[in-house]
C-alpha positions as CSV (number, residue, x, y, z in Angstrom):
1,X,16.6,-6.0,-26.3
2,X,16.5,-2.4,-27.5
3,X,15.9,0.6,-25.6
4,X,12.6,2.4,-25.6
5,X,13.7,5.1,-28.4
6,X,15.0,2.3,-30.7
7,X,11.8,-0.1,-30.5
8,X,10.0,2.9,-31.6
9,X,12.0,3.0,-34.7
10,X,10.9,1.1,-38.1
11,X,12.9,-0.4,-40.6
12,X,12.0,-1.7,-43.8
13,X,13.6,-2.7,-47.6
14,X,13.8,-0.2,-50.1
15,X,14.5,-1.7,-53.6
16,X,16.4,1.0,-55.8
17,X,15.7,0.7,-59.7
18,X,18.8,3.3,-60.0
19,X,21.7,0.7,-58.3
20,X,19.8,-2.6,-58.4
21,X,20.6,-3.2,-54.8
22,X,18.0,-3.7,-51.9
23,X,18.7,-1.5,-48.9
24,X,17.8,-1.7,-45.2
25,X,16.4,1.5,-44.3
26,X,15.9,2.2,-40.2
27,X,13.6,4.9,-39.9
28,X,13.5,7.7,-36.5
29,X,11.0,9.8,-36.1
30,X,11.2,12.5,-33.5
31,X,9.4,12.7,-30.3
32,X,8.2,15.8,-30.8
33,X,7.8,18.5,-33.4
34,X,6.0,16.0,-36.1
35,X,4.3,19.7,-37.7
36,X,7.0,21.2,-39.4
37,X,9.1,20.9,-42.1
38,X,11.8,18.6,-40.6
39,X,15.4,18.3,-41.6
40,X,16.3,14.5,-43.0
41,X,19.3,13.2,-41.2
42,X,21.2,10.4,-43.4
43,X,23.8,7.9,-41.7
44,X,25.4,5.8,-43.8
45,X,26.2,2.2,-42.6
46,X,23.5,2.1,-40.7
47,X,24.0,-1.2,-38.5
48,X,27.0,0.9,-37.2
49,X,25.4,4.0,-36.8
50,X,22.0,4.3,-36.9
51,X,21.4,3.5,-32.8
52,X,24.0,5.9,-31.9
53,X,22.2,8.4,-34.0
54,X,19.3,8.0,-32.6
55,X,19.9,8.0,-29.2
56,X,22.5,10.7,-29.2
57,X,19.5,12.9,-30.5
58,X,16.6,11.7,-28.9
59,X,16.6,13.5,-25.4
60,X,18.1,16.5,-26.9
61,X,15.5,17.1,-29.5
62,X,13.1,16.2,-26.3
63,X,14.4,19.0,-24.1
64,X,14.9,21.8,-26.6
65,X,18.6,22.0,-27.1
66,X,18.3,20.6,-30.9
67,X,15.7,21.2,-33.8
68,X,13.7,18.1,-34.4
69,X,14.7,16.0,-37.1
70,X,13.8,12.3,-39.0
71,X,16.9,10.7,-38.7
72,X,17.4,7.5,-41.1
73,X,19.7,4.6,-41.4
74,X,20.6,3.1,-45.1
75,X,22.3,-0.1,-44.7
76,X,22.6,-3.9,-45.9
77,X,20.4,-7.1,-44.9
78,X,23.1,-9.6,-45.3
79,X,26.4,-10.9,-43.5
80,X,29.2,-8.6,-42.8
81,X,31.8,-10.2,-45.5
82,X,28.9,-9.2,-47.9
83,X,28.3,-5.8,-46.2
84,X,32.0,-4.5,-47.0
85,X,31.6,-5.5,-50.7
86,X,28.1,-3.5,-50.9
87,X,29.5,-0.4,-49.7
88,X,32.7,-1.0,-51.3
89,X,30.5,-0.9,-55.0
90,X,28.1,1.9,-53.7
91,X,30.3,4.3,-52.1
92,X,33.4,4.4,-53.9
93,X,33.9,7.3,-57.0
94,X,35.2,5.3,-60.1
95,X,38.9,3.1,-59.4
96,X,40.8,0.9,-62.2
97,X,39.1,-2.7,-61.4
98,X,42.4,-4.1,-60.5
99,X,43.4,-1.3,-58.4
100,X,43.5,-2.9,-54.9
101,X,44.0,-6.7,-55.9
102,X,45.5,-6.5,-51.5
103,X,42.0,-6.2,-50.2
104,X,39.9,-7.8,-52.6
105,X,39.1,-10.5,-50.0
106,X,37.7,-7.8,-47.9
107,X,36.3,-5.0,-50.3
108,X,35.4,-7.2,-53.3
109,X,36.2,-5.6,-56.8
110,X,33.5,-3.6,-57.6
111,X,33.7,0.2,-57.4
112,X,32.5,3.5,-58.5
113,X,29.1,3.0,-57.6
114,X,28.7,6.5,-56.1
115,X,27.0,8.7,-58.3
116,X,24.5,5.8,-59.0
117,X,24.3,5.7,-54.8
118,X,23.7,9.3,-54.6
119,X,20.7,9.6,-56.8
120,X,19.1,6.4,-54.9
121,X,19.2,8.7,-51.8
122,X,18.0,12.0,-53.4
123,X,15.5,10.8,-56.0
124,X,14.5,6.9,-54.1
125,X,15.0,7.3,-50.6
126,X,14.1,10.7,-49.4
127,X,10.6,10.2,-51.2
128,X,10.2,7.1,-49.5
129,X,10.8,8.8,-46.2
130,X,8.5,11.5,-46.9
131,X,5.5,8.7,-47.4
132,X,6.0,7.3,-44.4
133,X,7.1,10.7,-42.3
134,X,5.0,13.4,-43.2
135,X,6.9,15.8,-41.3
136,X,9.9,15.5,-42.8
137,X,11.6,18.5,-45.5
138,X,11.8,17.8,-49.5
139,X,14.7,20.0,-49.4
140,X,16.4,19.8,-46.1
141,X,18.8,16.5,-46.2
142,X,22.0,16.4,-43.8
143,X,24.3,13.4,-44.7
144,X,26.6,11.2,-42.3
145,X,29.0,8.7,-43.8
146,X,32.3,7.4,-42.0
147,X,35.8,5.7,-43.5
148,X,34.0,4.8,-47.2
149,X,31.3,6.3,-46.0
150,X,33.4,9.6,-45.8
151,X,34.8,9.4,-48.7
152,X,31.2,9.2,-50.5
153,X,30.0,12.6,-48.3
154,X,33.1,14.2,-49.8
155,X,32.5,13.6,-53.1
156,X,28.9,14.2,-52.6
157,X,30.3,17.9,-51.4
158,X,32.4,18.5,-53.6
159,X,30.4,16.9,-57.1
160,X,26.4,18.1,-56.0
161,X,27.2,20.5,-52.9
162,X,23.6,21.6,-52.9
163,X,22.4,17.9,-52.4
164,X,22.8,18.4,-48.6
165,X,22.4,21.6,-46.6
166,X,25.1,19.7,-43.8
167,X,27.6,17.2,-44.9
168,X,29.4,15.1,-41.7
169,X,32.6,13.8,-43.2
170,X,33.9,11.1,-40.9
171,X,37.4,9.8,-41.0
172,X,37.2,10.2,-44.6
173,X,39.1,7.6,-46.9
174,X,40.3,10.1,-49.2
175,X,43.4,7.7,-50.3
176,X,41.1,6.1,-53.0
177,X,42.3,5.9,-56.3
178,X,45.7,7.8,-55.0
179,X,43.7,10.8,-53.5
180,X,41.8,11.3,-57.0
181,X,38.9,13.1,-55.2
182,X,41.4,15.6,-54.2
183,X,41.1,17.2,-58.1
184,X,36.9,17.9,-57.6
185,X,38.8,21.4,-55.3
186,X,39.4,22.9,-58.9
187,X,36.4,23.5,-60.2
188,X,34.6,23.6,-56.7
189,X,34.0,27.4,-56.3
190,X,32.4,27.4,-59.9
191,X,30.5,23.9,-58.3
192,X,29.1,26.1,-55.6
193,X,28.4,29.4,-57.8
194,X,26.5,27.1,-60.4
195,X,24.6,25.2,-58.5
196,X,24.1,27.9,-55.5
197,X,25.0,25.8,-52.9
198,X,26.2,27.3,-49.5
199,X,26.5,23.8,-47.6
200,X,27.8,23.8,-43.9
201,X,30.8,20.8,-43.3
202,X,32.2,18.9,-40.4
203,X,35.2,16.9,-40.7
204,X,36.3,14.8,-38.2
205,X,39.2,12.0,-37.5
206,X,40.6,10.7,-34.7
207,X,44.4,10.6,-33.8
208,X,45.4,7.3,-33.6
209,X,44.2,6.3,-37.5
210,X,47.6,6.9,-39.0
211,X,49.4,4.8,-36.2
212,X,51.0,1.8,-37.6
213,X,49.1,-1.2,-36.8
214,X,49.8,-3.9,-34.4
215,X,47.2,-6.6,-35.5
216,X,45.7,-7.0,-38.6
217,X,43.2,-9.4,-40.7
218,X,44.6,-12.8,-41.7
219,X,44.1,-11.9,-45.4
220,X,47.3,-9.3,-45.0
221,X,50.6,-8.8,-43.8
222,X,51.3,-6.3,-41.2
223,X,54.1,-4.9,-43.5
224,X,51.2,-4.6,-46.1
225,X,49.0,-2.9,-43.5
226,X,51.7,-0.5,-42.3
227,X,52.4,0.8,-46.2
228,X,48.8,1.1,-46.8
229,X,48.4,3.1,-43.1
230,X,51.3,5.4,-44.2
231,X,50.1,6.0,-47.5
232,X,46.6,6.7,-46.1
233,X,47.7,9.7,-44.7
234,X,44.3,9.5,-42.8
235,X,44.8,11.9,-39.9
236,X,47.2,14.6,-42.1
237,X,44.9,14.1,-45.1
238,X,41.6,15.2,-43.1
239,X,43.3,18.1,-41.8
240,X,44.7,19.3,-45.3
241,X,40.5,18.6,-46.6
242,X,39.2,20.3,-43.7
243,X,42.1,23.4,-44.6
244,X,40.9,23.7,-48.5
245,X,37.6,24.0,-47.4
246,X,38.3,27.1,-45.6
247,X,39.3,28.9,-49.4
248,X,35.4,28.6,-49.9
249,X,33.9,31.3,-47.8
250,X,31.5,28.6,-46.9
251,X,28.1,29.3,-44.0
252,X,29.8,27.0,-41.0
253,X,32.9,24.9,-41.2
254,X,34.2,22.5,-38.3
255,X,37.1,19.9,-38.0
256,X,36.4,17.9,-34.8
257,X,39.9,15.9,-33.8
258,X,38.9,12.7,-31.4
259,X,41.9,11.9,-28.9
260,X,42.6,8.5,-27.8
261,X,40.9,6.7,-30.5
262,X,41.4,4.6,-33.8
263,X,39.2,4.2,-37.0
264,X,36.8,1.6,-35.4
265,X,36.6,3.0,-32.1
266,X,35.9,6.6,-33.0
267,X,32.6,5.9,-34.7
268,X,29.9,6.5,-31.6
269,X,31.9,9.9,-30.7
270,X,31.7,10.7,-34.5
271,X,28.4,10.6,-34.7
272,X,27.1,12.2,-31.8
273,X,29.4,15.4,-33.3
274,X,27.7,15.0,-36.5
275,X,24.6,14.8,-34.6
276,X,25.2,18.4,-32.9
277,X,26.7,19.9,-35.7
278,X,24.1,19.2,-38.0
279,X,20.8,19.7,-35.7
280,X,22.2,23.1,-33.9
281,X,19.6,25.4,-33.5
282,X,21.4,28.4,-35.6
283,X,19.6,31.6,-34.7
């Protein structure tokens, strides 16, 4: 059974003509401040992320201590298996096709779907929200994404930086397509100039997700899993993103490090950091 702040929540299926996907959008409103011009706060994979979210912000935006916002949830209607290949295809920046033939049985072989992804949110989902939440801002957009879901907020900074005024990179996969994102830092101060974009970033990982693992899926071996931790770099490799950023003279810049936790485990603590980093009252 939900708790009162979820059950006030709605949900419904957003059908994007850009991706040709159907998308299960959970939908927050706030519980007070419904007159203004109210940020729209964007967590990706939302069946993992969208109750934390919520209830992470609910009392605070209640008593003060952070500016009201409409918080949504974009995620999947189907099973799990089919869940990872969804986000696999929408999240992902372009890969060869045969690129990771290892986790095919969990990621499915379609990539690259990001920049299609990205206009569904700007130009299908935010008017969407609008319809149904008055209150909320045209222009004020704040986006969450973890693992995948990280990866896709960093190349949504780094490719259309004034697409978000706050972007929450979580435990960022920046290993795809052998740290190819990694490249979008030389032309990124001319991004930013061009496109006047002075966005405010969190990055955040948690210590134990470059740890060689002890268990892993039936579909592949640990000494597969080990090679593919190592060369994930995931804890060194947020902490070198977090350090470029700093080259860019940009508004607010935070690097949140969780201890005692892994990739799965970090997610609820993730997003209640994106939740106060993003919804701050700032002066």
């Amino acid at each position: 059974m939900p708790t009162s702040v979820l059950s006030a929540c709605q949900s419904f299926t957003l059908a994007s003509k850009g991706t040709g996907r159907d998308y299960m959008v959970s939908l927050g409103r706030p519980l007070v401040g419904l007159d203004g011009e109210l940020p729209i706060f964007i967590v990706l994979d939302s069946g993992i992320t969208f109750g934390s979210a919520v209830e992470s912000a609910a009392m605070r935006m209640a008593m003060g201590a952070l500016e009201p916002a409409v918080i949504v949830g974009v995620g999947y209607d189907t099973d799990i298996a089919q869940v990872m290949r969804l986000r696999t295809a929408d999240l992902t920046p372009p890969a060869p096709a045969d690129k990771y033939p290892e986790m095919a049985a969990m990621m499915g072989t379609e990539y690259g779907g990001a920049d299609a992804f990205l206009e569904f949110l700007l130009g299908e989902l935010v008017p969407a929200i609008r319809e149904r939440a008055p209150e909320a801002s045209a222009n004020r957009r704040i986006l969450y994404g973890h693992s995948l879901g990280g990866l896709f907020a960093a190349h949504a900074l780094l490719t259309r930086p004034e697409s978000f005024e706050t972007f929450c990179v979580s435990s960022p996969s920046l290993w795809w397509n052998d740290f190819a994102i990694l490249s979008r830092f030389e032309t990124f101060a001319e991004t930013l100039k061009a496109r006047q974009a002075q966005p405010r970033v969190l990055v955040s990982i948690a210590a134990g997700e470059q740890d060689p693992p002890t268990v892993v899926p039936p579909w592949l071996t640990l000494e597969a899993a080990r090679e593919r931790v190592a060369q994930a770099r995931m804890v060194d490799a947020a902490r070198e993103f977090a350090g470029a950023l700093e080259a860019f003279d940009l508004p607010e810049l935070a690097f949140a490090y969780f201890h005692d936790e892994s990739h799965d485990s970090v997610i609820q603590a993730a997003v209640a950091r994106a939740v106060t980093f993003g919804l701050k009252r700032r002066g």
